[in-house]
C-alpha positions in Angstrom: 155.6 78.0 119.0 153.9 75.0 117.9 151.9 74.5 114.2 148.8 72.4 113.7 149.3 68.8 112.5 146.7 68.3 110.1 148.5 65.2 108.7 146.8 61.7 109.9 147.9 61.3 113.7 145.6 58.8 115.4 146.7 55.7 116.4 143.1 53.7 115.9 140.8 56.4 113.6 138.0 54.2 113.6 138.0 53.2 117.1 137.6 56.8 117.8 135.2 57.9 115.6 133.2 54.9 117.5 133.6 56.1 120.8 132.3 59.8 120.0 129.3 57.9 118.0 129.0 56.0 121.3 129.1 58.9 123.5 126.2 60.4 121.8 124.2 57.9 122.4 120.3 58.2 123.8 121.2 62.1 124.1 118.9 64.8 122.6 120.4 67.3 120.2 121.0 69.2 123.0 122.6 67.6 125.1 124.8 66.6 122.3 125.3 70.0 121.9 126.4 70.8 124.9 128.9 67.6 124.8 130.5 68.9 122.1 131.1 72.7 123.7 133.0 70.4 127.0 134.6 68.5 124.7 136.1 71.2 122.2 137.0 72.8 125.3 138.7 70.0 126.8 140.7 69.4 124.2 141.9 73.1 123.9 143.0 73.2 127.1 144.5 70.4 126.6 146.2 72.1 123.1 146.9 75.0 125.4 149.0 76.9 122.2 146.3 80.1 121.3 148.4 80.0 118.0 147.7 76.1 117.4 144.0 76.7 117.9 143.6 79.6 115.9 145.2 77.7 113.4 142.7 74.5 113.6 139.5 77.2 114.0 140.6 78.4 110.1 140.7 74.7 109.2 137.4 73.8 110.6 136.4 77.1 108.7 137.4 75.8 105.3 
């Protein structure tokens, strides 16, 4: 079973954070909304480990 890395793992943070800004753009809130419910989706499919999400749901809890 695999554990949640919480510790820093991408390769180019700010790069990143400027292509979500940048896929945003010109969208209404929801639209926005609903590219963030594919994405999140995407990317646990792509996690695949029901353990691992559960794990990152609690962190995103606080």
């Amino acid at each position: 079973m695999a554990s949640l890395n919480t510790s820093r793992n991408a390769d180019r943070p700010d790069d990143m954070y400027q292509m979500l800004i940048d896929a945003h753009e010109g969208k209404t809130k929801a639209e926005s909304d609903a590219f963030n419910a594919r994405l999140i989706l995407t990317l646990m499919n792509h996690i695949g480990d029901s353990a691992v999400i559960a794990e990152a749901l609690a962190v995103a809890e606080g």
